[in-house]
N, C-alpha and C positions, 0 to 999 in steps of 0.2 A: 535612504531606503533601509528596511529592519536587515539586520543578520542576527540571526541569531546560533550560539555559540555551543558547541558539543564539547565537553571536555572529560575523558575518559583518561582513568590512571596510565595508558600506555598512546595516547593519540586525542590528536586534538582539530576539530576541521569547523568551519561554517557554512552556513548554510543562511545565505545571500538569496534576497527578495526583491527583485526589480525588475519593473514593466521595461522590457526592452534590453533586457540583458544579453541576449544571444549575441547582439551587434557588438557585445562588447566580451563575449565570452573566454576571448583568448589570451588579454591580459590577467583574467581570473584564473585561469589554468593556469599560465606561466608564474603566477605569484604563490600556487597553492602547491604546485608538482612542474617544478623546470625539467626540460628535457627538450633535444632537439627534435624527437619525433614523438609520435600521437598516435592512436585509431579513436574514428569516432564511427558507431553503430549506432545507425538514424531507424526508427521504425518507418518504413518503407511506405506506410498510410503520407507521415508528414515528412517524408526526407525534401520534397520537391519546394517546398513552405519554409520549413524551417531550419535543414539540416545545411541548404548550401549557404542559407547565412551564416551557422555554427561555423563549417567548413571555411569557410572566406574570411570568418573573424582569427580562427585558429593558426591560418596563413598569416593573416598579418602579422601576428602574433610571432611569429618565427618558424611557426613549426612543418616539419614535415607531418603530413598527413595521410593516412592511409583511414578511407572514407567509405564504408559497406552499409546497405541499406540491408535493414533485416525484417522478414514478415512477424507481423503480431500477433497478438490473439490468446486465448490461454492453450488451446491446444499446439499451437506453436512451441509453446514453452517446457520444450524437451532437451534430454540428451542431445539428442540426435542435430538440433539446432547449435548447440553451443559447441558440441564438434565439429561441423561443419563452418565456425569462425574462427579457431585455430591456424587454418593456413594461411589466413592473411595477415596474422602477427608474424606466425613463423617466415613467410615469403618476402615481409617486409621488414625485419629484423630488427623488431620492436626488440629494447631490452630492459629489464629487470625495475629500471627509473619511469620508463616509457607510459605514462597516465592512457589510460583507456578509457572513453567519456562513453555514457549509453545517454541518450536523445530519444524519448519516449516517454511511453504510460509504465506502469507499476510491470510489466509480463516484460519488455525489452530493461529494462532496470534491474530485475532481478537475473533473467538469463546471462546479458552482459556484465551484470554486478560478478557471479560465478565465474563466467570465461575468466574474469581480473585477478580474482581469487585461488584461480586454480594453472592458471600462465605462467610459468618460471618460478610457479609454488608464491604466487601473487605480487603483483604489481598495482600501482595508485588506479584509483577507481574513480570517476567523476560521476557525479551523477545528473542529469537534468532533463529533469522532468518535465511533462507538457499535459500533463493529467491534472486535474484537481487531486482524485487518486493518488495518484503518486509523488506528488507536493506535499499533500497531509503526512503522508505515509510513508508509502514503502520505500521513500527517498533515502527517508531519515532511518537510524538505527546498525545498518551496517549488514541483515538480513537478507543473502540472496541464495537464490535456488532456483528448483524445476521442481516442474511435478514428473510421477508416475502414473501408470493408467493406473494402479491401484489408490493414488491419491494425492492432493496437494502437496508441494514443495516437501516432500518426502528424500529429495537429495541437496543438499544446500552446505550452506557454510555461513560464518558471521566473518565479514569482511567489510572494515568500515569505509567509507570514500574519505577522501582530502578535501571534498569541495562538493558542495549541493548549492548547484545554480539553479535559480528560480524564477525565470521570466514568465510574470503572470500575463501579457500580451498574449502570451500561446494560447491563453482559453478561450480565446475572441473565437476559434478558429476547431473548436471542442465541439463532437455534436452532443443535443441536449442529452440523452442518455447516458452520454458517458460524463456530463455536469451532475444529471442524480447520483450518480453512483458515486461521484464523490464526496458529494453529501453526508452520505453513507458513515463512513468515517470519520467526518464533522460531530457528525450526531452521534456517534459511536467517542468520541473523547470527552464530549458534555455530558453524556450519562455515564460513565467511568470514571470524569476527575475533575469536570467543571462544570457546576448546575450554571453559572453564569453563562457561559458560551450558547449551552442551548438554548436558556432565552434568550438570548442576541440572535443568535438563530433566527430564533420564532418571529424578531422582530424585524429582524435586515432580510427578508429570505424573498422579497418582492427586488433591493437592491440588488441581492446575489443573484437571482433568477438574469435579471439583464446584466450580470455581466458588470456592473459600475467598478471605476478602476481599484478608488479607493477602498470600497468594498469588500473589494478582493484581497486585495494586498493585507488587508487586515485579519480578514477570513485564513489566508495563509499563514500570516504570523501566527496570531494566537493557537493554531492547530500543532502546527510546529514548533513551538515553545513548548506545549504540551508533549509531545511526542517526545521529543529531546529529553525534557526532563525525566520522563519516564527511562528511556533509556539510560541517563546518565548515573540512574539508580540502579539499574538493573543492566547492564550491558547483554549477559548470556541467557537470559532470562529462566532465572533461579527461584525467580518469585513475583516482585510488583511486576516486573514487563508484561509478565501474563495477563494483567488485567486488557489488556490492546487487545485481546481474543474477545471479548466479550462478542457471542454471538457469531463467533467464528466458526467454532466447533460443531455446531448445523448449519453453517453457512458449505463451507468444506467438504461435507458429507451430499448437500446438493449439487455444488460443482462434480463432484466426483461420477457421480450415480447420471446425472444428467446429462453428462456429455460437456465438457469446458467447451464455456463459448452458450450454452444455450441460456441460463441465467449468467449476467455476467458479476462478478464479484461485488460489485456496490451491491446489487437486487438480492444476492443471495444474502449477504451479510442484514441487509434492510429485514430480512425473512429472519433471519440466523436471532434477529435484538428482540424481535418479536416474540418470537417461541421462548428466548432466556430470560426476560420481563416477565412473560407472563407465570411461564413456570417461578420463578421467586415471589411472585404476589399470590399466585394458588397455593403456596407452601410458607404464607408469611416471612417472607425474608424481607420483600421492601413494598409501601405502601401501597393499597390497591387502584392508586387514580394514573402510578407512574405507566404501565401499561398502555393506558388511554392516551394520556398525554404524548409518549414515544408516539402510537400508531397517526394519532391525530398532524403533527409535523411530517413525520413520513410520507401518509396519503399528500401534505399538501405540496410536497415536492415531486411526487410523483411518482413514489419507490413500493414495491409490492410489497403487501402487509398480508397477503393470502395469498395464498397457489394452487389452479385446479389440478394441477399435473405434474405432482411430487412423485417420486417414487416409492412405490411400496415401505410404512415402515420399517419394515422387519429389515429390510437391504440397508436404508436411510441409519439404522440400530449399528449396524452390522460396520458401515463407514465411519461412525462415530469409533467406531475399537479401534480402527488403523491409526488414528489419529496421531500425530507426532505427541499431542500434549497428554496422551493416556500415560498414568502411572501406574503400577504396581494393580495392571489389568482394570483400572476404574478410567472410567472418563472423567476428566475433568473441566468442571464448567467453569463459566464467570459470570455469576449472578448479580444484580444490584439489589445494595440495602437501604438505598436513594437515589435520590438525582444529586452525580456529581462522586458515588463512592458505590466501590463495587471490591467483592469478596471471591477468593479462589475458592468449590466446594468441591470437591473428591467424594463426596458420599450420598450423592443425590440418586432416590430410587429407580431402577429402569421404569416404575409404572407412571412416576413423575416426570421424565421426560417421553415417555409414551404418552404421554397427555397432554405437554408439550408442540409433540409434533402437531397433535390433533388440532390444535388453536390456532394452526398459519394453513390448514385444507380448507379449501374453500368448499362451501357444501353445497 
């Protein structure tokens, strides 16, 4: 099965892809982060599915376990949640070696990625994920955080895992909504860094839709080779990592304004590619079919390409400022100059992404 390899000037982890991995999860922790105890933080949707296999493997395995099931969601994904999982490391006296694993979507990954991060001023992180979402993504790279009511993962830290397990089995078990949404991101790394991936896409997307094993596993690797790489260039993101934002930055401003949880993160980002295509084709940055061609895969997957019930521009303006990635008071996008190549632009006009917005309202 693929692993594929992160190797960063201070740390170095894989990130292992195989159907049915869970049943084998705790010799991979033991090889990656030894230690006689553990916590594992199960999203509370799938703890009943998948976490007591995790749990049962990590036993065998040797380890003492200390096993909390935690609610998901993005408005979960507070403060308030990650201090409320502190006393079970403190009560069980996890120390300093002690690997802490998060078993979930991309929202228990990044919360739990933090708790890791920020325990004993950090300890080993595992990651494994059961999202497509969070397979592609927000596994890889080392990015965890929360949000604030005033906006996305606005408190965070870059803390990398030792181990990103990947049993793609879990998506059997994925409802389809949260299969588009991972999509999302699929399609979001073939219009940023491989025009080849998205015609693979366009072409395997009836195998992807059911689920075929191999399909998957492939679907996974190549996103995650990508991703890697991108990060292995960019670890703090100083520069190319930014291009992963593509369509983030009005994706962002919708979670925010809408209420997390009412678009969920694929949907909004699927809106977020839209508005940033178009705007680079209205302003000649990349050719005027690429547009079409995004919306046309998107509709076929099943991810909104319009929305009747955005929030007011002027708010939607207003959440782009708070943005982590704003500089020196500009917002900054991530435009495509093709398919497969995309550009950081700091100087794009408010009346150009006010026109922007206007191409994802449905009339």
């Amino acid at each position: 099965m693929p692993v594929v390899a992160v190797t960063l000037p201070h740390h170095r982890y894989e990130v292992r892809i195989e159907p049915g991995l869970l049943d084998r999860l705790g010799d991979a922790v033991k090889s990656a982060a030894p230690h006689a105890s553990c916590a594992l933080f199960t999203d509370s949707v799938i703890d009943a599915t998948h976490g007591r296999r995790a749990a049962a493997s990590l036993s065998r395995a040797g380890f003492r376990v200390t096993h909390k099931a935690v609610t998901g969601g993005e408005d979960h994904k507070n403060l308030d949640t990650v201090a409320s999982l502190y006393p079970a490391l403190v009560n069980d006296r996890l120390e300093r070696k002690s690997p802490v694993l998060a078993l979930g979507g991309g929202v228990i990954g990044d919360s739990v990625g933090f708790l890791a991060a920020t325990y004993l001023r950090g300890v080993p992180f595992i990651q494994c994920p059961t999202t497509l979402l969070a397979m592609v993504d927000a596994s890889v790279g080392g990015k965890v955080g929360v949000n604030l009511p005033q906006g996305k993962n606005l408190v965070g830290a870059f803390h990398q895992p030792h181990l990103v397990a990947i049993d793609t089995d879990t998506l059997t078990t994925l409802p389809p909504r949260e299969l588009r949404c991972g999509l999302a991101e699929c399609v979001k790394h073939g219009v940023i860094r491989d025009a080849k991936l998205f015609t693979w896409i366009e072409d395997h997307l009836d195998n992807i839709m059911r689920l075929d094993s191999a399909t998957m596993v492939e679907l996974v690797r190549w996103n995650v080779q990508i991703k890697a790489s991108v990060v292995m260039a960019d670890e703090k993101e100083t520069g190319e990592r930014a291009h992963l934002n593509f369509g983030h930055t009005f994706a962002h401003a919708i979670e925010a304004l809408s209420g997390y949880g009412h678009y969920h993160h694929g949907e909004a980002v699927s809106l977020g590619m839209v508005a940033a295509a178009r705007l680079a084709a209205d302003t000649g940055r990349c050719p005027g079919d690429l547009p079409a061609r995004l919306v046309k895969l998107l509709d076929r997957i099943g991810l909104p390409t319009r929305a009747s019930d955005l929030p007011p521009v002027s708010q939607l303006m207003d959440a782009m400022r708070l943005d982590k990635k704003v500089a020196a008071g500009l917002v900054r996008l991530i435009l495509p100059d093709r398919m497969g190549a995309v550009s950081i632009v700091n100087d794009t006009p408010e009346k150009a992404i006010l026109a922007a917005w206007a191409t994802i309202e449905a009339k």
